[in-house]
C-alpha positions as CSV (number, residue, x, y, z in Angstrom):
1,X,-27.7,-0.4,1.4
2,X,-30.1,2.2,1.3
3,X,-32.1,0.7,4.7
4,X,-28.8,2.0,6.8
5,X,-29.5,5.5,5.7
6,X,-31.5,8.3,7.3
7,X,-35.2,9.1,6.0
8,X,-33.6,12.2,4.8
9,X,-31.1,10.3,2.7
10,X,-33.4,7.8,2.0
11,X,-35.3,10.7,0.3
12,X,-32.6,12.3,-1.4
13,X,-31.2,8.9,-3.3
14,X,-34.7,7.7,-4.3
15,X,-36.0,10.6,-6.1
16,X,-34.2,10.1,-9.8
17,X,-35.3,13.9,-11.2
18,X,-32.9,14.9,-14.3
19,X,-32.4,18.3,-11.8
20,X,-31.8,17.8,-8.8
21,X,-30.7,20.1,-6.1
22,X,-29.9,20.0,-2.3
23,X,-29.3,22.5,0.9
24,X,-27.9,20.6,3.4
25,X,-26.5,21.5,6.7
26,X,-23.3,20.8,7.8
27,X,-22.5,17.5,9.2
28,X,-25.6,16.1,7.5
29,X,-23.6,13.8,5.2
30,X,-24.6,15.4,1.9
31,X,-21.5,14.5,-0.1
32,X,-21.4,10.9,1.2
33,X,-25.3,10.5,0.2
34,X,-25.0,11.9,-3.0
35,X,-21.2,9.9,-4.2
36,X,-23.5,6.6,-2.6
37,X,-26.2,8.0,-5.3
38,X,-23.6,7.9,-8.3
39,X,-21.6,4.6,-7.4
40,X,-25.2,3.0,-7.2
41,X,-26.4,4.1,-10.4
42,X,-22.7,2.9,-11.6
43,X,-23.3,-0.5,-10.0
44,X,-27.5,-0.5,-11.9
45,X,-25.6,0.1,-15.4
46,X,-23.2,-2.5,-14.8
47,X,-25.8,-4.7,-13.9
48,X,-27.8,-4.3,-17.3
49,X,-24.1,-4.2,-19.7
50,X,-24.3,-0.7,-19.6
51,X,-21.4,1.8,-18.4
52,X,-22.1,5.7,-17.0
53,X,-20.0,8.6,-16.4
54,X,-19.7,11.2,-13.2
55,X,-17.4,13.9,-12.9
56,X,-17.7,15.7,-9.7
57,X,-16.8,19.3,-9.2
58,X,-15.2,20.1,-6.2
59,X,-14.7,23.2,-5.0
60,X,-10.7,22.6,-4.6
61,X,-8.8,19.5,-5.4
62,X,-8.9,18.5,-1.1
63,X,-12.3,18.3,-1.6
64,X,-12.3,16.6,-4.8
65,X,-10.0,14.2,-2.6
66,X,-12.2,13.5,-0.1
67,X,-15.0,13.1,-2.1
68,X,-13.2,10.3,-3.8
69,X,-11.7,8.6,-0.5
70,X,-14.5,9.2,1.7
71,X,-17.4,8.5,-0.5
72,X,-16.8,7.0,-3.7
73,X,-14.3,3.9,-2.7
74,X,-16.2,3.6,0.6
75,X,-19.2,3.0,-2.2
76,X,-17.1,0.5,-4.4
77,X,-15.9,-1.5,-1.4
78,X,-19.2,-1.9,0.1
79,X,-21.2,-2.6,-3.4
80,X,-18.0,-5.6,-3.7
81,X,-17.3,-3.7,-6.7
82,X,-14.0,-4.7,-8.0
83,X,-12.7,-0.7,-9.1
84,X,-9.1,0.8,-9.8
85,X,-8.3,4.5,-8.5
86,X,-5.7,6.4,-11.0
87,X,-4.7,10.2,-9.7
88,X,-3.6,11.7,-13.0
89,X,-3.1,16.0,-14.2
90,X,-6.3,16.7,-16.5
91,X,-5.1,19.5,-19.1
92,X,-7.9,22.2,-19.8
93,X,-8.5,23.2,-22.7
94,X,-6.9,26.7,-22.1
95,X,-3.8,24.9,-21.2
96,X,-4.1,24.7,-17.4
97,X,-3.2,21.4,-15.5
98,X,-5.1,20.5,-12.9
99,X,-5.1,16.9,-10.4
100,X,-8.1,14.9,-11.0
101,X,-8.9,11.3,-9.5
102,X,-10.7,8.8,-11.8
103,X,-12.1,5.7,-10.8
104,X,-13.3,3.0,-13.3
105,X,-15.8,0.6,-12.1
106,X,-17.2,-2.6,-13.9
107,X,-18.3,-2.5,-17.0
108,X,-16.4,0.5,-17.5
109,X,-18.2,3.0,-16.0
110,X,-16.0,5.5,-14.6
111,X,-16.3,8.9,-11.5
112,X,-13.9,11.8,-11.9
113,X,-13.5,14.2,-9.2
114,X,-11.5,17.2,-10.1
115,X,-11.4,21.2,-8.6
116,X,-14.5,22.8,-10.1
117,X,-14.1,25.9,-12.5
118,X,-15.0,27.0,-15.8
119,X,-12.4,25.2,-17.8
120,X,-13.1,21.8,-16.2
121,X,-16.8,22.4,-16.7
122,X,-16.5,22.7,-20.0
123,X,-13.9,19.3,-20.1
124,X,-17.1,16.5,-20.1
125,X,-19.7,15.4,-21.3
126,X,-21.2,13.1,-18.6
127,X,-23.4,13.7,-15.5
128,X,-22.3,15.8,-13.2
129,X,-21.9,16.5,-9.2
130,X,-21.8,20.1,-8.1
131,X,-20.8,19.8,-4.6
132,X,-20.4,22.6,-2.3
133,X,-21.8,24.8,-5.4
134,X,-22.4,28.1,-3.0
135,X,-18.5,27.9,-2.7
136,X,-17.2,27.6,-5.9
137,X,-15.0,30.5,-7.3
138,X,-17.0,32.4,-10.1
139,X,-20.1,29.9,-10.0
140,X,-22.2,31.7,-12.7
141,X,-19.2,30.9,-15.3
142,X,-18.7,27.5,-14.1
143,X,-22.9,27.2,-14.7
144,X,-22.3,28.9,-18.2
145,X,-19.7,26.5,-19.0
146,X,-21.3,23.2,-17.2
147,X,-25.0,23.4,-18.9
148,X,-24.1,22.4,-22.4
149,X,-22.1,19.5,-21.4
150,X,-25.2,17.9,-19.6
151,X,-27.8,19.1,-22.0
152,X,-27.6,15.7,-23.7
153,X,-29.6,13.9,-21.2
154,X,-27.2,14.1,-18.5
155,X,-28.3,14.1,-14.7
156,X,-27.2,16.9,-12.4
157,X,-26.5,17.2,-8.8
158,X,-26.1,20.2,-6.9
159,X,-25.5,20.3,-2.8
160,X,-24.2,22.6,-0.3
161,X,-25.2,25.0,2.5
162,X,-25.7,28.7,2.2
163,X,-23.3,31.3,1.2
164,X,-25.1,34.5,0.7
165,X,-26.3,35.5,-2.2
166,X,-24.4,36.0,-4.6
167,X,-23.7,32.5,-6.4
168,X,-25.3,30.6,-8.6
169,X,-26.4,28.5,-6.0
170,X,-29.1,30.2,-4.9
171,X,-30.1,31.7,-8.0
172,X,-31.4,27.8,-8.4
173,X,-32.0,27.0,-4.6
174,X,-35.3,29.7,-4.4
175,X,-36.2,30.1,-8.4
176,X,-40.0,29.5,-9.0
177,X,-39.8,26.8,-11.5
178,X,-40.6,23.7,-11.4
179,X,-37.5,22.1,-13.6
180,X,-35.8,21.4,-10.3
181,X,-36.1,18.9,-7.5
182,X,-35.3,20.7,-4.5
183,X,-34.4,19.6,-1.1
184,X,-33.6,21.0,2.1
185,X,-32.7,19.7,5.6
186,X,-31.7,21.8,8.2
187,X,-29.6,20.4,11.5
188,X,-33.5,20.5,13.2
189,X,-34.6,18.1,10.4
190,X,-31.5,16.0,10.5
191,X,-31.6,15.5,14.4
192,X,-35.6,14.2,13.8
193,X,-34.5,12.0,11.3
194,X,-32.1,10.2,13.7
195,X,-29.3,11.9,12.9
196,X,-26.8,11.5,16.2
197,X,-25.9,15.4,16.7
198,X,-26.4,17.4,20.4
199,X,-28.1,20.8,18.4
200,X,-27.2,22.8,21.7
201,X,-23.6,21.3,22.3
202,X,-23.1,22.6,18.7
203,X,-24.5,25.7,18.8
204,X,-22.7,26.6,21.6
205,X,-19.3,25.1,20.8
206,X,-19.6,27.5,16.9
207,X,-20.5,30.5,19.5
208,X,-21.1,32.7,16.4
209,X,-25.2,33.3,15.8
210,X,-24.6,33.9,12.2
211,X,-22.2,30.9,11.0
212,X,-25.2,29.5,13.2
213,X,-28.2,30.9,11.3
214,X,-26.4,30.0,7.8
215,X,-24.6,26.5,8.4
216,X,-27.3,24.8,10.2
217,X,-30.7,26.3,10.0
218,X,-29.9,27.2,6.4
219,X,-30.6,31.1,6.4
220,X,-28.9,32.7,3.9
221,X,-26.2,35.2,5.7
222,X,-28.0,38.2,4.5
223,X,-31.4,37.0,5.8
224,X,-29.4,36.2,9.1
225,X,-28.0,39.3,9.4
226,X,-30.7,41.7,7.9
227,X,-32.3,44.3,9.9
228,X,-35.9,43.3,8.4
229,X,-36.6,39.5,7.6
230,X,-38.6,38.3,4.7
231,X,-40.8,36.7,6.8
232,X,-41.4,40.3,8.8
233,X,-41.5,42.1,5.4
234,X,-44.1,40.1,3.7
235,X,-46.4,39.8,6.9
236,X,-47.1,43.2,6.6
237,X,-47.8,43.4,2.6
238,X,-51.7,44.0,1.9
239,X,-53.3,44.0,-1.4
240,X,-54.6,47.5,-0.8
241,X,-51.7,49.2,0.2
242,X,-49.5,50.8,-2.4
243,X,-52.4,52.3,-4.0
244,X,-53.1,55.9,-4.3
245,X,-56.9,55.3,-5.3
246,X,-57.0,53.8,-1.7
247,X,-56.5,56.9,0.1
248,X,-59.5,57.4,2.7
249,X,-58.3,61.5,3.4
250,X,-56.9,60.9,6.6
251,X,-53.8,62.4,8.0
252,X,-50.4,61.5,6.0
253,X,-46.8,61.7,7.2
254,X,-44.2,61.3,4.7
255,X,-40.9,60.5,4.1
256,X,-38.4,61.8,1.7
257,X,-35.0,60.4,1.3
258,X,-32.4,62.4,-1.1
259,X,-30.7,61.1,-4.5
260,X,-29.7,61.5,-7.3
261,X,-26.7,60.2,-9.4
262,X,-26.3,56.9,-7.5
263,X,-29.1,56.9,-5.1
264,X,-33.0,56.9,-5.8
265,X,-34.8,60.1,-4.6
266,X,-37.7,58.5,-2.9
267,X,-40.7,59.7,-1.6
268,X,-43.3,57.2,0.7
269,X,-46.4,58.3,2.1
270,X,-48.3,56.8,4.3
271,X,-51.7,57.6,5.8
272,X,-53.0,56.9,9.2
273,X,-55.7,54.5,9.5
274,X,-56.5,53.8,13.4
275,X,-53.1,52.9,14.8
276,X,-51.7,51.5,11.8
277,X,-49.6,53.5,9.0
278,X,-50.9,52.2,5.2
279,X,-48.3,52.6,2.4
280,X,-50.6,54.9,0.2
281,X,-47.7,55.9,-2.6
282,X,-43.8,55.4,-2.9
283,X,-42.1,57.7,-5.9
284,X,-38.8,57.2,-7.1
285,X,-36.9,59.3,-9.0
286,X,-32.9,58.4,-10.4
287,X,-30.8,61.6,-11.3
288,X,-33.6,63.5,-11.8
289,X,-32.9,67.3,-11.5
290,X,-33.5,69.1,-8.3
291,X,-36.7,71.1,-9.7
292,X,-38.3,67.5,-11.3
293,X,-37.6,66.2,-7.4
294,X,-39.3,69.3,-6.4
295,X,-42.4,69.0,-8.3
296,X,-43.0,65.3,-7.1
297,X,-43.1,66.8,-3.4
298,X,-44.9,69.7,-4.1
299,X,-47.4,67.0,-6.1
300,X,-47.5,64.9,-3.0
301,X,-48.3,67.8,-1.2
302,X,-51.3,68.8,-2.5
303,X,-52.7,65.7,-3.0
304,X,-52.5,64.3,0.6
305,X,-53.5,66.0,4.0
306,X,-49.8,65.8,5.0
307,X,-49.4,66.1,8.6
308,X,-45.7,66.2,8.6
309,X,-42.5,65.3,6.5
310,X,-39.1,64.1,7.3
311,X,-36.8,64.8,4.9
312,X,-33.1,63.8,4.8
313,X,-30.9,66.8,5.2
314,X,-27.8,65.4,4.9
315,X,-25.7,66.5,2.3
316,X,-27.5,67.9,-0.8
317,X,-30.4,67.8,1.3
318,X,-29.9,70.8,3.1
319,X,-31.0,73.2,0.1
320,X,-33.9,71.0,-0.7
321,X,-35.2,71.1,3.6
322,X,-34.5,74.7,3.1
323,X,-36.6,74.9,0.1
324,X,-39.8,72.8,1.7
325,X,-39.5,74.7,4.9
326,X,-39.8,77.9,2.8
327,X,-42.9,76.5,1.2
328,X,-44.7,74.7,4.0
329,X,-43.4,75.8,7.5
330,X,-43.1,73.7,10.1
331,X,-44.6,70.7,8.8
332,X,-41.3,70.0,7.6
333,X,-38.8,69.1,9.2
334,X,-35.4,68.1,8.3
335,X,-33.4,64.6,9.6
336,X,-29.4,64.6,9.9
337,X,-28.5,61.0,9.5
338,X,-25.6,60.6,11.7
339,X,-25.3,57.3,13.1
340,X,-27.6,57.8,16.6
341,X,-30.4,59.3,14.4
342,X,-30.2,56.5,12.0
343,X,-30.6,54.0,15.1
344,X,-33.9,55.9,16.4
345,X,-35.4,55.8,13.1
346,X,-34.4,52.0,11.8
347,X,-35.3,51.2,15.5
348,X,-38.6,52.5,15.5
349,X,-39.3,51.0,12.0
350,X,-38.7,47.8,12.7
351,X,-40.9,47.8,15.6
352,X,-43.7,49.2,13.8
353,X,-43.2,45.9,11.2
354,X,-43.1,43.6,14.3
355,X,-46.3,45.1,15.9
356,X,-47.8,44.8,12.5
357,X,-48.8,48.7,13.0
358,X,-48.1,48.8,9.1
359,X,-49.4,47.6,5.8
360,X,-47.2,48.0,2.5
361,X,-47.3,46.9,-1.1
362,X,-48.0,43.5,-1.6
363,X,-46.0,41.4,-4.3
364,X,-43.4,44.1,-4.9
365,X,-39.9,42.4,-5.4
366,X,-38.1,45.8,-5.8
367,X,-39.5,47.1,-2.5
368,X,-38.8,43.7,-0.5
369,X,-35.2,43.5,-1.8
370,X,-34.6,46.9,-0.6
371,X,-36.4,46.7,2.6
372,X,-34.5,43.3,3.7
373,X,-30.8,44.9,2.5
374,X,-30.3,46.5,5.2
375,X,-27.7,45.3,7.9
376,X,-27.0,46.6,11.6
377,X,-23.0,45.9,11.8
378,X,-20.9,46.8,14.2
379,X,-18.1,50.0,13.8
380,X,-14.8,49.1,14.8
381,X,-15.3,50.6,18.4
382,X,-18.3,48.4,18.9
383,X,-21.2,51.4,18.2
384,X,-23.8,49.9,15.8
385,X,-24.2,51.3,12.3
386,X,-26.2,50.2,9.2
387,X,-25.0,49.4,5.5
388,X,-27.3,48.1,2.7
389,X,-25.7,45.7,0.1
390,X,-25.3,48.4,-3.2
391,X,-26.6,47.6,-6.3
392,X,-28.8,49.8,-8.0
393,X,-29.7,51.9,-4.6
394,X,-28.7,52.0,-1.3
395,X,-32.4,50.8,0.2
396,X,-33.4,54.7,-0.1
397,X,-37.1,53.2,-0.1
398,X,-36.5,51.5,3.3
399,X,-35.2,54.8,4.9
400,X,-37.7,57.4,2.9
401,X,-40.4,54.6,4.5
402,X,-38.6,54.8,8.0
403,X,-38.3,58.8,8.0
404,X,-42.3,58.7,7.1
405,X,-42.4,56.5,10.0
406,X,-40.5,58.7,12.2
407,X,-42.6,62.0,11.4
408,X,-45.4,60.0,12.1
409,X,-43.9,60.1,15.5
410,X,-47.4,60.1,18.2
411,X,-49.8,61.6,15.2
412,X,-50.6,65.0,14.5
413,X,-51.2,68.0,16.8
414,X,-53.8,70.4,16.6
415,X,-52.9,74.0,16.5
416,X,-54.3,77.7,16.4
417,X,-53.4,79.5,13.6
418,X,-52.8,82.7,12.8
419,X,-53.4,84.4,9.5
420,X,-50.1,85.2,7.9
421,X,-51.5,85.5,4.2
422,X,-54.3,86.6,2.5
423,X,-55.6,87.0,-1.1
424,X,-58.7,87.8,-2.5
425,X,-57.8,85.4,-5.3
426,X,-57.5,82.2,-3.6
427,X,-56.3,80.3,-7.2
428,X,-53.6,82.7,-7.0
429,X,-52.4,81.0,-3.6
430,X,-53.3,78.0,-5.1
431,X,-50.9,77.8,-7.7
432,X,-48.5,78.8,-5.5
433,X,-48.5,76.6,-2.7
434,X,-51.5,73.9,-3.8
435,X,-53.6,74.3,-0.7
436,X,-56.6,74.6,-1.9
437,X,-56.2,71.7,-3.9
438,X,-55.7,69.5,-0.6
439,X,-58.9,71.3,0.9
440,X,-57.3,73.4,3.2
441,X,-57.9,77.0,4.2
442,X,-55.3,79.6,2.3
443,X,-55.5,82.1,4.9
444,X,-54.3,79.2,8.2
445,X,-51.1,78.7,6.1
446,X,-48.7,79.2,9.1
447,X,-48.0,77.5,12.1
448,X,-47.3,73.8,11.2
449,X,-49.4,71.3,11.2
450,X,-53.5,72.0,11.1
């Protein structure tokens, strides 16, 4: 049976791992390998006077239908197996009824296939088919429900294609463990494999890059649709970046984005290096008060040779700009982020991460996350504008990194000075300002940037 199959099914029945899970793209054929995987085994415990049980979870009772129809009697018939069908209404234990489809096979080994939630995860014990698992209706509670039912020794299958990120489904589909066997083929894969599909026919038949990106190359929608990629993110990380001890002195620009009951105040420095920015230091601060998010610029301050600072004005911001513009002149200056300013700065970001003109942090999961949340989406009269999927911030460490980007702008300028204060006492101008501490003249305080 198996020889009529492509490599990639081939692959998929053969390897017998307890956990075994599968991203497939559309069209691939993923539910008909896998119910050919469970009649077989059905058929190899008949063989041997032994009986088995499947229940599938579908994620409606249509599917659960066709997974029956389509796969599992196609199965039987061609096996020669002699197998009745009985549609029945399983009762859940919280009293719900729901249509299930049973078929008992020789031997008495029997395959349910029934719409997929917590109450009929819990309704089992037997091996189980998770199919379409990125779909299902409150996934993480049909998991918490489903794992003690196959703890006995049961086998597990999970398949589907992509559907975001928030499911249980790809909690399991990109954990580093090694408890699962994981497979993935992509509509390019399929095609190589002898799959009889025309990839540009389709792709231009779905006209939609996105339902493209996440049904048949398997991209999670996010990573589709996200302003930064992982791959872009990560090619950039260095192990020396992120590290204040790494600072060589040169010129810093920095960014500072404002937060504080929701949002993470965020302050990213980076320091010029030849053409390329290094991520020396990134401080975050949650609802910290205005004077503690004071402090941690005025620290940054004097510890780097800062060139010039963007600083988000919008909002609450326009007391703290006002503050740092008191303190340090022109060196700062202050960013409204209305929609065409947001564009320029996200803009010029992502460029510098696709010339590879920056280094950041390497290994930080906090820092990717937020880097890669944010979207560019379309407004409803077609202008762009970004969001950033909430959770505990709204990537403030992306746009503090993209405002440090944006001051660095085409590098410092040199300018004259004039002498605008002067003290006999230079500890006394040191306390107040920190200048001295950076190594930089008390009296050539005015003008902007040295």
């Amino acid at each position: 049976m198996t020889t009529l199959l492509y490599p990639y099914q081939r692959q998929w029945i053969a390897d017998q791992a307890r956990f075994k899970i599968g991203m497939f793209a559309r069209q691939t054929g993923k539910t008909f390998t896998t119910t050919l995987e469970l009649v077989d085994h059905c058929f190899q415990a008949a063989a041997h006077g032994r009986r088995v049980r499947w229940v599938i979870l579908s994620r409606g009772e249509r599917q659960a239908k066709e997974a029956m129809d389509e796969g599992v009697k196609r199965h039987a018939q061609a096996y020669n197996l002699v197998f009745d069908i009985e549609e029945f209404e399983w009762e859940g234990g919280s009293g719900a009824r729901y249509k299930a489809l049973e078929a008992t096979l020789p031997h008495g080994s029997k395959i349910t296939a029934l719409p997929a939630n917590p109450d009929t995860a819990r309704g089992f014990s037997a091996n189980v088919f998770l199919d379409e698992f990125a779909f299902h209706k409150d996934s993480r509670a049909i998991w918490k429900a489903l794992f003690p039912v196959i703890s006995a020794g049961h086998r597990l299958r999970i398949t589907s294609t992509p559907n975001g990120k928030d499911n249980k489904f790809y909690e399991l589909m990109t954990a580093a463990d090694t408890t699962w066997s994981r497979h993935v083929v992509d509509i390019y894969r399929a095609v190589a494999d002898g799959l009889p599909r025309d990839i540009e026919e389709l792709r231009a038949g779905l006209a939609d890059d996105d339902a493209w990106a996440q049904e048949y190359e398997l991209k999670w929608l996010d990573e589709a649709s996200a302003w930064l990629s992982y791959d872009l993110i990560t090619s950039v990380e260095h192990p020396d970046a992120g590290d204040p001890s790494k600072y060589q002195g040169g010129y810093c620009f920095v960014g500072r984005d404002i937060g504080r009951r929701n949002d993470l105040h965020a302050i990213w420095v980076w320091e010029k290096v030849g053409d390329v920015l290094w991520q020396r230091e990134l401080i975050e601060q949650k609802r910290a008060t205005f004077a503690a998010m004071d402090e941690a610029f005025d620290d940054v301050m004097r510890r780097y040779k800062v060139a010039r600072a963007c600083i988000d004005q919008t909002g609450m911001g326009e007391k703290v700009v006002e503050d740092a513009q008191r303190r340090y002149g022109s060196v700062i200056e202050g960013v409204i982020f209305t929609g065409p300013a947001k564009l320029v700065m996200a803009t010029r970001g992502k460029e510098r991460f696709e010339d590879r003109t920056v280094r950041i942090k390497e290994g930080d999961p906090a820092l990717r996350a937020d880097l890669h949340k944010l979207r560019k989406v379309a407004s409803a009269t077609g202008a762009p504008r970004f969001v950033a999927d909430r959770d505990d911030d709204h990537a403030d460490r992306t746009w503090a990194a993209f405002l440090g980007i944006h001051a660095a702008g085409d590098g410092p300028t040199e300018y004259g000075y004039t002498p605008a204060y002067r003290d006999e006492d230079e500890s006394t101008f040191d306390d107040e300002a920190g200048a001295g501490s950076r190594g930089l003249d008390p009296h050539r305080i005015t003008g902007g940037l040295w």
